[in-house]
mmCIF file of the N, C-alpha and C atoms, coordinates in Angstrom:
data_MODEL
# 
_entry.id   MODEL 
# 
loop_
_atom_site.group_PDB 
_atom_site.id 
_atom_site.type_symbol 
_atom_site.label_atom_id 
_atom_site.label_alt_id 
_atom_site.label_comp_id 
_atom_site.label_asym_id 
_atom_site.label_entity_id 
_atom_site.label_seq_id 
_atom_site.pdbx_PDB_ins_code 
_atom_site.Cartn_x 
_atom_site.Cartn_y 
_atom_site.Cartn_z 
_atom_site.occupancy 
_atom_site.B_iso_or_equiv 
_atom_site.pdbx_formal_charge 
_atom_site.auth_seq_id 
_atom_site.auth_comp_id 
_atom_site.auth_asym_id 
_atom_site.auth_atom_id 
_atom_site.pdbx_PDB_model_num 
ATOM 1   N N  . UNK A 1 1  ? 13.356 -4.952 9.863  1.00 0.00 ? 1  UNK A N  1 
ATOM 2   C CA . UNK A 1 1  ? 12.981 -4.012 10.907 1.00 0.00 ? 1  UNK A CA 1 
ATOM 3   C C  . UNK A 1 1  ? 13.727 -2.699 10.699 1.00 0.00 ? 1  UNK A C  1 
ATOM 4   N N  . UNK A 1 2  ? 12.855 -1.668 10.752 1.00 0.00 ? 2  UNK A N  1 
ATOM 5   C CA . UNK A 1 2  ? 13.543 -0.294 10.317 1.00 0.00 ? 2  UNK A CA 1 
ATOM 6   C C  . UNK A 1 2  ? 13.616 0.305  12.088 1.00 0.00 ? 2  UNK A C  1 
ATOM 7   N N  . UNK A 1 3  ? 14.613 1.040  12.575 1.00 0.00 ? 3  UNK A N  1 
ATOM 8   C CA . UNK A 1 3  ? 15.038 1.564  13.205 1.00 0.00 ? 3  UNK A CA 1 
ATOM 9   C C  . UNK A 1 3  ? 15.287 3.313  13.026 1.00 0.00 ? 3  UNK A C  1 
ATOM 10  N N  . UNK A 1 4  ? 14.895 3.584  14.473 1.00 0.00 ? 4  UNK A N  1 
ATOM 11  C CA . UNK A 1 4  ? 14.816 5.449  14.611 1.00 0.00 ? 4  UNK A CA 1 
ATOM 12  C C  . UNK A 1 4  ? 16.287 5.500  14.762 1.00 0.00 ? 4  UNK A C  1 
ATOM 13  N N  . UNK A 1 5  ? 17.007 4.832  15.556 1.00 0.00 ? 5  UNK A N  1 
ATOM 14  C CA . UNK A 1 5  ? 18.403 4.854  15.886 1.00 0.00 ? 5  UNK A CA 1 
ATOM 15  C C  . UNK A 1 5  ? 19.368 5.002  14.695 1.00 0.00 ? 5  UNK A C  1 
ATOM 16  N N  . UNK A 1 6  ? 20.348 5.754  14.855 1.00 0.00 ? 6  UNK A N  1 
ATOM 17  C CA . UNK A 1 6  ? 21.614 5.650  13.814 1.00 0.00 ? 6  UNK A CA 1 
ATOM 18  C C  . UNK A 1 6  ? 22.817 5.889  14.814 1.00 0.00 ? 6  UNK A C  1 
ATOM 19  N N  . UNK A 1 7  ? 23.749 4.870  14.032 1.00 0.00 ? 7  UNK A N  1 
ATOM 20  C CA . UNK A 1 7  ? 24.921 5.236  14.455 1.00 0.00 ? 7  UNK A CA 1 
ATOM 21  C C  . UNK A 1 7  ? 25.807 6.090  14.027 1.00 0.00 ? 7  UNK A C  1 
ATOM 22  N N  . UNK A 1 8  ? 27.068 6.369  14.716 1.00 0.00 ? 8  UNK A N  1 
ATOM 23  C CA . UNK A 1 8  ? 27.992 7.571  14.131 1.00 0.00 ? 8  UNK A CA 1 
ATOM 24  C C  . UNK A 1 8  ? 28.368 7.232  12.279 1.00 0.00 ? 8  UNK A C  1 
ATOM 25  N N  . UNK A 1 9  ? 28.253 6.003  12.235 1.00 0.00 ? 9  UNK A N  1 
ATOM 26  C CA . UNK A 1 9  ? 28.737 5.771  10.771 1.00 0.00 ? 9  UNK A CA 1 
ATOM 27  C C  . UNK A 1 9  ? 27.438 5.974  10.018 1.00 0.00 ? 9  UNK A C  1 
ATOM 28  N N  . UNK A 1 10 ? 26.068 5.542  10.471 1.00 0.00 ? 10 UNK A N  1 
ATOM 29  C CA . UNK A 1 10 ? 25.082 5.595  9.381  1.00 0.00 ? 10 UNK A CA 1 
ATOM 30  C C  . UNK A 1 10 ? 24.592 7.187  8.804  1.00 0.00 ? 10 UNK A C  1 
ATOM 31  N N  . UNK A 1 11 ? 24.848 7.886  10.684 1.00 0.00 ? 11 UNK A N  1 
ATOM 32  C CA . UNK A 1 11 ? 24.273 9.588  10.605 1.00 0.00 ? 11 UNK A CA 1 
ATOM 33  C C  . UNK A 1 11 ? 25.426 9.628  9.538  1.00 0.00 ? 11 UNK A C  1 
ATOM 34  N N  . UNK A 1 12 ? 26.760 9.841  9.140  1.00 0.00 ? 12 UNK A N  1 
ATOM 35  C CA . UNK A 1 12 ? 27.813 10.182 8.485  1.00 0.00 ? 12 UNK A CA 1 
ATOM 36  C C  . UNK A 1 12 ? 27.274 10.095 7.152  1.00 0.00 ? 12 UNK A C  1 
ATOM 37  N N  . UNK A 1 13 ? 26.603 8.400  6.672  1.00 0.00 ? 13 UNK A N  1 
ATOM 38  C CA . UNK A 1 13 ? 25.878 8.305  5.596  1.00 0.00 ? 13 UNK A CA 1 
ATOM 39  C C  . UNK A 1 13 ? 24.652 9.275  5.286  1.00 0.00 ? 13 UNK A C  1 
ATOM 40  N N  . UNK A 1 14 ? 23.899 9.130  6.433  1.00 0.00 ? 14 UNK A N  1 
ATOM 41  C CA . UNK A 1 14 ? 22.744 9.549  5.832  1.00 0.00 ? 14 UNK A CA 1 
ATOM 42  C C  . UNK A 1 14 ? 22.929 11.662 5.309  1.00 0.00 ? 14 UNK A C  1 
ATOM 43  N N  . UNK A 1 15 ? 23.948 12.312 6.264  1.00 0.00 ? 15 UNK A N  1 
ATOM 44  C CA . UNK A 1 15 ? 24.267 13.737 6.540  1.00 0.00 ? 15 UNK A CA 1 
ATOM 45  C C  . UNK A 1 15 ? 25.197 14.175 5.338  1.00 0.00 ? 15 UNK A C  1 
ATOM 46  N N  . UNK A 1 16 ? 25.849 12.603 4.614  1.00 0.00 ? 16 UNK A N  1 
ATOM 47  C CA . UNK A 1 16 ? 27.250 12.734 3.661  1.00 0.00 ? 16 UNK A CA 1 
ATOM 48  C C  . UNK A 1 16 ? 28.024 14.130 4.721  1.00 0.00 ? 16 UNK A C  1 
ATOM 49  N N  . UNK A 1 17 ? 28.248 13.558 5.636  1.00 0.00 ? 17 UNK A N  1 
ATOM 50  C CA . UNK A 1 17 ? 29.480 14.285 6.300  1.00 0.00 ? 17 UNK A CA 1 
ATOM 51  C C  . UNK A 1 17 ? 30.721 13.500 6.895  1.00 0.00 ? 17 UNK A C  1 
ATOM 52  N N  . UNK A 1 18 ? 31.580 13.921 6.932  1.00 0.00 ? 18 UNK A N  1 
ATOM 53  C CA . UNK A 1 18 ? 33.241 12.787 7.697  1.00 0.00 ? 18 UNK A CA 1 
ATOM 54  C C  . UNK A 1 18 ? 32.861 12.646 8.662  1.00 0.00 ? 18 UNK A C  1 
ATOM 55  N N  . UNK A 1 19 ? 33.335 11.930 10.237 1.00 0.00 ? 19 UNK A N  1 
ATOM 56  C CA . UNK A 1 19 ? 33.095 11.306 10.788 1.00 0.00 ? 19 UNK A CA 1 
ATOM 57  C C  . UNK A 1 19 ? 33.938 12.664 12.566 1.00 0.00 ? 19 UNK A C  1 
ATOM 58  N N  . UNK A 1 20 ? 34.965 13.464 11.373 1.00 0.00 ? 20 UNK A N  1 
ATOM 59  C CA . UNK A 1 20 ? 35.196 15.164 12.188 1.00 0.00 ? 20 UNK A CA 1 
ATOM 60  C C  . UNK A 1 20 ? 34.491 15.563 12.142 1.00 0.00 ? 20 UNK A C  1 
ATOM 61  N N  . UNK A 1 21 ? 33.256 15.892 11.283 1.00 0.00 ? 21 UNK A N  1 
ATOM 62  C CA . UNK A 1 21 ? 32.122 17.022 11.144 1.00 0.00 ? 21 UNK A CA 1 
ATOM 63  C C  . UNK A 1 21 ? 31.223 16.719 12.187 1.00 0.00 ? 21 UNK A C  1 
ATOM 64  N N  . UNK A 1 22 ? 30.603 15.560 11.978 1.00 0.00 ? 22 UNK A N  1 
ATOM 65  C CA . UNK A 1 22 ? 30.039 15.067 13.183 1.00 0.00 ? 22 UNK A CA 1 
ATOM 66  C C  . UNK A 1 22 ? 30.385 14.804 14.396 1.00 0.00 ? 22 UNK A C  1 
ATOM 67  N N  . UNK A 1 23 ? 31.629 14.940 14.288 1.00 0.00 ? 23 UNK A N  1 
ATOM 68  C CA . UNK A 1 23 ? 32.228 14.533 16.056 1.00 0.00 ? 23 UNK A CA 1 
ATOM 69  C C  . UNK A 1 23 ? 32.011 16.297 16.507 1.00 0.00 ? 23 UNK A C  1 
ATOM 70  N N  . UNK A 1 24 ? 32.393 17.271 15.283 1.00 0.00 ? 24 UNK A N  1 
ATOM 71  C CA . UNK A 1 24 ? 32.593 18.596 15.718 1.00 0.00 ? 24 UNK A CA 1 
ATOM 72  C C  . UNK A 1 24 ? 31.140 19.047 16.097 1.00 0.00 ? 24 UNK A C  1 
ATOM 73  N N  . UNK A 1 25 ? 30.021 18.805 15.455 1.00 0.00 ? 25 UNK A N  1 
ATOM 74  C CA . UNK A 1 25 ? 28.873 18.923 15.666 1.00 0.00 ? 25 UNK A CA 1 
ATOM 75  C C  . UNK A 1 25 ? 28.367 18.548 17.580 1.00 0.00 ? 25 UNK A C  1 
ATOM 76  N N  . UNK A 1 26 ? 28.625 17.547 17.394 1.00 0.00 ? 26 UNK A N  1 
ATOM 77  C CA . UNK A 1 26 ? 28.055 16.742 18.568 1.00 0.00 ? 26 UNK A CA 1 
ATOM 78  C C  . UNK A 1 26 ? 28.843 17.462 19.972 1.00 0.00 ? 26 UNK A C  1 
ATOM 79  N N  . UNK A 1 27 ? 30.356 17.743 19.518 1.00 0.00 ? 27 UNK A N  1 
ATOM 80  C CA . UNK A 1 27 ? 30.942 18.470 20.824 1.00 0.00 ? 27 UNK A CA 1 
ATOM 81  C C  . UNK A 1 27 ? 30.791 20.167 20.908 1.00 0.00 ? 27 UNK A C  1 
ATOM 82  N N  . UNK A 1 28 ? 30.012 20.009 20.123 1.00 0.00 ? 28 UNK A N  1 
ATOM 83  C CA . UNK A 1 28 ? 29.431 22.063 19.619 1.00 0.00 ? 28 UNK A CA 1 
ATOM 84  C C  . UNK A 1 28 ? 27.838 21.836 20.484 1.00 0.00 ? 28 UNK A C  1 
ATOM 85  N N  . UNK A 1 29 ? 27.604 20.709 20.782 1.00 0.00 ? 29 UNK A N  1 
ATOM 86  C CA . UNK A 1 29 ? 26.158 20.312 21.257 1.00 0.00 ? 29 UNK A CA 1 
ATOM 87  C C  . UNK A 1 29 ? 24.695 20.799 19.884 1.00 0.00 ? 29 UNK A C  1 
ATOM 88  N N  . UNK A 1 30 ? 25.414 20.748 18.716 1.00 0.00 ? 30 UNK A N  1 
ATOM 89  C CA . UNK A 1 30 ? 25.019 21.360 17.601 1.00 0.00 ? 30 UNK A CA 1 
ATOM 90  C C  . UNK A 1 30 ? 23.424 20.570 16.995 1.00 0.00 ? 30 UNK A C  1 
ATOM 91  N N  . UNK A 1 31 ? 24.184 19.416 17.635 1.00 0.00 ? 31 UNK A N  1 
ATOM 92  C CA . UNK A 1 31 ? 23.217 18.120 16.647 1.00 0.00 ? 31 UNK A CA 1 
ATOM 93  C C  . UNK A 1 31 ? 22.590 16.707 17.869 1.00 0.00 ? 31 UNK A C  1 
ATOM 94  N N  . UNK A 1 32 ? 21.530 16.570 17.832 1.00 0.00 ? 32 UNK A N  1 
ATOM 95  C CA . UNK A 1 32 ? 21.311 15.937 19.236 1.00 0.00 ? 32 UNK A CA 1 
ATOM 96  C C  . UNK A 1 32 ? 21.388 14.367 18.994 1.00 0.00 ? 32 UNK A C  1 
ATOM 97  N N  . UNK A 1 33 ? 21.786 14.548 20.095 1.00 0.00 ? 33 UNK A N  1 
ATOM 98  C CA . UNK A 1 33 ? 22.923 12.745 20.725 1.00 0.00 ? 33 UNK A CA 1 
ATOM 99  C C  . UNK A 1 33 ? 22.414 12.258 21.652 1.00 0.00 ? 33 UNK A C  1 
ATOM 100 N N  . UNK A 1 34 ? 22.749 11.384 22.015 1.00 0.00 ? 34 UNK A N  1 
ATOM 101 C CA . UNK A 1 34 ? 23.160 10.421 23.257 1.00 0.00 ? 34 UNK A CA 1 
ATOM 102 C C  . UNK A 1 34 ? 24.265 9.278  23.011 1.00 0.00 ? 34 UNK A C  1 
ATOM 103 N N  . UNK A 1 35 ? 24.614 8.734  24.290 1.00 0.00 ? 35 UNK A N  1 
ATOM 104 C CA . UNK A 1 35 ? 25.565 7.765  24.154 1.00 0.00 ? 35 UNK A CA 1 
ATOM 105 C C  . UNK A 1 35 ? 24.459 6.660  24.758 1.00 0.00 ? 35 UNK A C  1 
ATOM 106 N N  . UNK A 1 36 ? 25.335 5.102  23.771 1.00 0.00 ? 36 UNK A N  1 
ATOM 107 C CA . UNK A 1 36 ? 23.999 4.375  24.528 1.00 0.00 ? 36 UNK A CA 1 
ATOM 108 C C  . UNK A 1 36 ? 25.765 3.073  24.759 1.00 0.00 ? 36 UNK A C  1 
ATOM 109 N N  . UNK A 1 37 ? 25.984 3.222  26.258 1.00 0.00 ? 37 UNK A N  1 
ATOM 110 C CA . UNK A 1 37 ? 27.412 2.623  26.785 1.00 0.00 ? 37 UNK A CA 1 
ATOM 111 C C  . UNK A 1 37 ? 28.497 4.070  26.567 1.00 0.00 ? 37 UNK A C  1 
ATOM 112 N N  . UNK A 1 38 ? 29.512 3.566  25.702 1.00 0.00 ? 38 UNK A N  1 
ATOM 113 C CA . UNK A 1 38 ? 30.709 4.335  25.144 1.00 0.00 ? 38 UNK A CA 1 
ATOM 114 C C  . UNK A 1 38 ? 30.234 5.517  23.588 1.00 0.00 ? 38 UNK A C  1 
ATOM 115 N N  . UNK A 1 39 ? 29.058 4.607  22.740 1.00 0.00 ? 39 UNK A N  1 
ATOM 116 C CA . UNK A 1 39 ? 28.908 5.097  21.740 1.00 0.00 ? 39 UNK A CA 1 
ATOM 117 C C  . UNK A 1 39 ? 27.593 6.021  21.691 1.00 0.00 ? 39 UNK A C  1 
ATOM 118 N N  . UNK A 1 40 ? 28.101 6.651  20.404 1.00 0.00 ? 40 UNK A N  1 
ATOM 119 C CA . UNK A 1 40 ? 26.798 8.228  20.427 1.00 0.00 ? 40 UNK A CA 1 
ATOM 120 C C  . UNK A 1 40 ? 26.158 7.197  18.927 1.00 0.00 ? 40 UNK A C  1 
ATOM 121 N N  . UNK A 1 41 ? 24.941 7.891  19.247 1.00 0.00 ? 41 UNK A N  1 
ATOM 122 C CA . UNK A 1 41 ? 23.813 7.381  19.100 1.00 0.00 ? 41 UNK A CA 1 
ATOM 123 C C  . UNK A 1 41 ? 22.760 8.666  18.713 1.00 0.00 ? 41 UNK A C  1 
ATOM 124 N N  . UNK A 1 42 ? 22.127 8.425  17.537 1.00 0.00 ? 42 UNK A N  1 
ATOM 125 C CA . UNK A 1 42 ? 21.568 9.622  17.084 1.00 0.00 ? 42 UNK A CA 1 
ATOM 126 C C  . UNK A 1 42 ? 19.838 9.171  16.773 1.00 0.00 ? 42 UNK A C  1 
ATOM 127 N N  . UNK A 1 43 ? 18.808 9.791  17.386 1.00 0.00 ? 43 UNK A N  1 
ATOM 128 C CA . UNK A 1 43 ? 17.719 9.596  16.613 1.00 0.00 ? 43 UNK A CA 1 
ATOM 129 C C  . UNK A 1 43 ? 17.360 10.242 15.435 1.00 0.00 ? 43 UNK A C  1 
ATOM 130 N N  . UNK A 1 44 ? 16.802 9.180  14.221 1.00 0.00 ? 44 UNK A N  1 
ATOM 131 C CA . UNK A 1 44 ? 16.609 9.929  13.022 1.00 0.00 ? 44 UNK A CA 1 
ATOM 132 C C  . UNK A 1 44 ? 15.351 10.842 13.183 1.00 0.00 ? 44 UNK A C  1 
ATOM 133 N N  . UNK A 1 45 ? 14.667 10.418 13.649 1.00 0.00 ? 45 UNK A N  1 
ATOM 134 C CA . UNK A 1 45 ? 13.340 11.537 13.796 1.00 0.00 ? 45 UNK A CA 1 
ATOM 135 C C  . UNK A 1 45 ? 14.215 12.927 14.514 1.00 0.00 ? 45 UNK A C  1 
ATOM 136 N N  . UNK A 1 46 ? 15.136 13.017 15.529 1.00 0.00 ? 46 UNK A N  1 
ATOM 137 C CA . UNK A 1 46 ? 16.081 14.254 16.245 1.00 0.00 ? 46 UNK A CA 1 
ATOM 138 C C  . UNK A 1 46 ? 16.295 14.864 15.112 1.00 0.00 ? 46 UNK A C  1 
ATOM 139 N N  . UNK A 1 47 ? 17.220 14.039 14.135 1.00 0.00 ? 47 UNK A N  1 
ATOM 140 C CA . UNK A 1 47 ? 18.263 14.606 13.319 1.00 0.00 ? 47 UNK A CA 1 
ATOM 141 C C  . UNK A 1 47 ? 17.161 15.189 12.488 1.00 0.00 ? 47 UNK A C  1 
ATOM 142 N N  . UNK A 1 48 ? 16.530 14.673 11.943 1.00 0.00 ? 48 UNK A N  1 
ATOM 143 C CA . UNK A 1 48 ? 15.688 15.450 10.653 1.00 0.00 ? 48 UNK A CA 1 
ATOM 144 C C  . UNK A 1 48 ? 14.988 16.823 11.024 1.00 0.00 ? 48 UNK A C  1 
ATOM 145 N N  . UNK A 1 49 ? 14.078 16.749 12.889 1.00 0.00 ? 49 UNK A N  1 
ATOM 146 C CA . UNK A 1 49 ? 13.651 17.724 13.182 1.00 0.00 ? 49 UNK A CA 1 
ATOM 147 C C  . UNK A 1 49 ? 14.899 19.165 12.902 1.00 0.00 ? 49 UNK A C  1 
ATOM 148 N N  . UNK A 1 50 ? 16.067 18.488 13.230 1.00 0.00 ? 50 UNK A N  1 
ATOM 149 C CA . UNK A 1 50 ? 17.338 19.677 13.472 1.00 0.00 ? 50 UNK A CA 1 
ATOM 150 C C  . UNK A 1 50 ? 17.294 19.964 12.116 1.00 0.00 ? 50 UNK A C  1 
ATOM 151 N N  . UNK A 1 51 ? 17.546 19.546 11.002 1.00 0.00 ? 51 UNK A N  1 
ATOM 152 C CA . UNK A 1 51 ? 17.673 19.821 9.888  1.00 0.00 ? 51 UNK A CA 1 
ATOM 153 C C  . UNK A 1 51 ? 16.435 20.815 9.186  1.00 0.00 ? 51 UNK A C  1 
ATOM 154 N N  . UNK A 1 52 ? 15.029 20.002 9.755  1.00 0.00 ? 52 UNK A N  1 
ATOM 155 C CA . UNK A 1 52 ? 14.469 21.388 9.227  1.00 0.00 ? 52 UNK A CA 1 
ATOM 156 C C  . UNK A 1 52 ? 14.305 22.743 10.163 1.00 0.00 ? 52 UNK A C  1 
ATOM 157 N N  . UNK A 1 53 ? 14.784 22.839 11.257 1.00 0.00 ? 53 UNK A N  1 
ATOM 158 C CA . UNK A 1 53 ? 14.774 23.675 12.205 1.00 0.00 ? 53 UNK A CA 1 
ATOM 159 C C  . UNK A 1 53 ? 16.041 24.450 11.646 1.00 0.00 ? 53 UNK A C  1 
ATOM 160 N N  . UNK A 1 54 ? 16.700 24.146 11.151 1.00 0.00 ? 54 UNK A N  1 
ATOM 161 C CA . UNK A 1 54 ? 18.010 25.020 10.726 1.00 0.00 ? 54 UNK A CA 1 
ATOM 162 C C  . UNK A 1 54 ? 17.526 25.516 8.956  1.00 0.00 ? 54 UNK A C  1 
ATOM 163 N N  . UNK A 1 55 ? 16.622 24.595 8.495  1.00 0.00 ? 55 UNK A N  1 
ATOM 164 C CA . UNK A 1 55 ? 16.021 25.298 6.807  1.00 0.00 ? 55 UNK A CA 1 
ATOM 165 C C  . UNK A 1 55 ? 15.329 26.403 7.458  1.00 0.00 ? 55 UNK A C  1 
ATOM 166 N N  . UNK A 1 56 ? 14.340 26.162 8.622  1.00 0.00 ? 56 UNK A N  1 
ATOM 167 C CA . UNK A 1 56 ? 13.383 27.385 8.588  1.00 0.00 ? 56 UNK A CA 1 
ATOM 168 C C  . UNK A 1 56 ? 14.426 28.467 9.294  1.00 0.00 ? 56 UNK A C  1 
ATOM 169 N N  . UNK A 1 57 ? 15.124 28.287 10.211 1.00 0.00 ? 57 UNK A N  1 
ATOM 170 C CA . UNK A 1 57 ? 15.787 29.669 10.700 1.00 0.00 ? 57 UNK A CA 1 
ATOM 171 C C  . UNK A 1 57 ? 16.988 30.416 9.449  1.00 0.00 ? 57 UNK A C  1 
ATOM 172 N N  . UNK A 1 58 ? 17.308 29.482 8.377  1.00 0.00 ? 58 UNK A N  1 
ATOM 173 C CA . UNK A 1 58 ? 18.099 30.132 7.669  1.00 0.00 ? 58 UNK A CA 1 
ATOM 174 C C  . UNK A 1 58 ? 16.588 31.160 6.525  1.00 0.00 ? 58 UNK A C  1 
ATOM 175 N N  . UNK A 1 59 ? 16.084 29.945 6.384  1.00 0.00 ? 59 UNK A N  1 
ATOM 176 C CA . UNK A 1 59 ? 14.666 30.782 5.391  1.00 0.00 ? 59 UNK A CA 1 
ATOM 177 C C  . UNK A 1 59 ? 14.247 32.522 6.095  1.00 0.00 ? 59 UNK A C  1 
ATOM 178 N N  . UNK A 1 60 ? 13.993 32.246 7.254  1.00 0.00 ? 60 UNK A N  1 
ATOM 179 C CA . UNK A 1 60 ? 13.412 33.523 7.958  1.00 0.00 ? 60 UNK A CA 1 
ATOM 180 C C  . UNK A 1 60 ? 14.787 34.692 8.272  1.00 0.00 ? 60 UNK A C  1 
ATOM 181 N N  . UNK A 1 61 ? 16.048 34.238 8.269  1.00 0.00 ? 61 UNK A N  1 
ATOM 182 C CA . UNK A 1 61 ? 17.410 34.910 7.855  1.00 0.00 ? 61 UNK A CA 1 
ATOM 183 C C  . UNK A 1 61 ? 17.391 35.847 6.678  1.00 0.00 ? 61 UNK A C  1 
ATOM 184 N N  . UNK A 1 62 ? 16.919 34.814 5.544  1.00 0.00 ? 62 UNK A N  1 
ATOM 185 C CA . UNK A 1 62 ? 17.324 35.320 4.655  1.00 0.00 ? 62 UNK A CA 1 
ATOM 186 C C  . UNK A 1 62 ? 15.912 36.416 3.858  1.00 0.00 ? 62 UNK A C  1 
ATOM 187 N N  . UNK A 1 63 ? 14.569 36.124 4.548  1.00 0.00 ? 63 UNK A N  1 
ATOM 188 C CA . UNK A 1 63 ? 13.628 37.431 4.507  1.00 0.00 ? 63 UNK A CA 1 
ATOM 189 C C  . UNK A 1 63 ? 13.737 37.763 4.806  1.00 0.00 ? 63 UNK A C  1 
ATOM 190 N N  . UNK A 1 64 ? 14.769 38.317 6.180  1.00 0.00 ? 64 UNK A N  1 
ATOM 191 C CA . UNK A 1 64 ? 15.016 39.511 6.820  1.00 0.00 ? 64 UNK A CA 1 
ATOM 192 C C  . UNK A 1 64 ? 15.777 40.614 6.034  1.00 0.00 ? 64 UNK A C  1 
ATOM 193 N N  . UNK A 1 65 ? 16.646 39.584 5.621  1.00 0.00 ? 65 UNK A N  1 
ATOM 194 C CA . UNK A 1 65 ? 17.816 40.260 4.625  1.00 0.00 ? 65 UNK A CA 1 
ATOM 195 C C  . UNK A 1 65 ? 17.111 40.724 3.213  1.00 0.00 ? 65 UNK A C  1 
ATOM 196 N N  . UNK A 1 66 ? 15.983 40.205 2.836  1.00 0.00 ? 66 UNK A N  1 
ATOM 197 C CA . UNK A 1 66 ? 15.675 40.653 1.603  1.00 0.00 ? 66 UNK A CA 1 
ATOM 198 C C  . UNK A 1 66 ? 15.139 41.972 1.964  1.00 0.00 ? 66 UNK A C  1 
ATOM 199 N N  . UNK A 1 67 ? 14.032 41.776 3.638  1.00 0.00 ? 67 UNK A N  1 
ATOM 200 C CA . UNK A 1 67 ? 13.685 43.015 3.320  1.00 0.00 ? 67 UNK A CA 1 
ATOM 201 C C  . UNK A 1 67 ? 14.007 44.205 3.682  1.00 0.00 ? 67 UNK A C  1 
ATOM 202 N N  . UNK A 1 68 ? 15.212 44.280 4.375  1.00 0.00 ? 68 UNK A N  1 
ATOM 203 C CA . UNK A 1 68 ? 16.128 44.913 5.127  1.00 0.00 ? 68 UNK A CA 1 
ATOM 204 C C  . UNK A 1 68 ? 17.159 45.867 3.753  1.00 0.00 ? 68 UNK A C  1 
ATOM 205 N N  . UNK A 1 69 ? 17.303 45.358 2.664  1.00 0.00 ? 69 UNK A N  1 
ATOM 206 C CA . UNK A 1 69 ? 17.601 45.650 1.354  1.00 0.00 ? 69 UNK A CA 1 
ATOM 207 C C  . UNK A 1 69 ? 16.604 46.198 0.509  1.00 0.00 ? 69 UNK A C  1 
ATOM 208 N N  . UNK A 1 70 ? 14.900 45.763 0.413  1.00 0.00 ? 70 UNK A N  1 
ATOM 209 C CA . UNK A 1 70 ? 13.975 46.264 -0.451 1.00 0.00 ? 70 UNK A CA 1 
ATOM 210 C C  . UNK A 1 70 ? 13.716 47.717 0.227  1.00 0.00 ? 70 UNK A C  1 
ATOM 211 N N  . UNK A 1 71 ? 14.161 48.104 1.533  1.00 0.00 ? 71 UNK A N  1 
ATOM 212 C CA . UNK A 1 71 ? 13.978 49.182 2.449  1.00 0.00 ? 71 UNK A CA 1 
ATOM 213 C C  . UNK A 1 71 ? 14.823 50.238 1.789  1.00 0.00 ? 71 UNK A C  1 
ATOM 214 N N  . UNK A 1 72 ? 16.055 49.739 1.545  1.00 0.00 ? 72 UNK A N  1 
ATOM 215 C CA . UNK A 1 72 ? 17.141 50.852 1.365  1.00 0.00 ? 72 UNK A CA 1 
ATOM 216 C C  . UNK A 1 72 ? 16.593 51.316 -0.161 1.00 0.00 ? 72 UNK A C  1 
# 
């Protein structure tokens, strides 16, 4: 049975980040959570939307910057 749920150790796996990055994330309200009792609890469908939501806002960053430079 495959599961949407991850825990703090699997997101760590799946993100290859320490277990500070993600705690820093989650208390930045950076990366979306819940607690399910004491423990945080991450949906993988959440996490992936965040991930490409942060490719496209860096993508559209960085055409700004190109064309903000092809100007000068």
């Amino acid at each position: 049975m495959t599961t949407d749920i991850l825990s703090l150790k699997e997101l760590c796996s799946y993100l290859k980040v320490s277990k500070q990055v993600a705690y820093k994330l989650v208390q930045r309200g950076k990366i979306p959570s819940f607690k399910l009792g004491r423990q945080l609890r991450f949906r993988k469908s959440k996490v992936d939307a965040w991930i490409d939501k942060g490719e496209r806002e860096r993508s559209q960053k960085a055409k700004k910057r190109n064309n903000s430079h092809a100007r000068h």
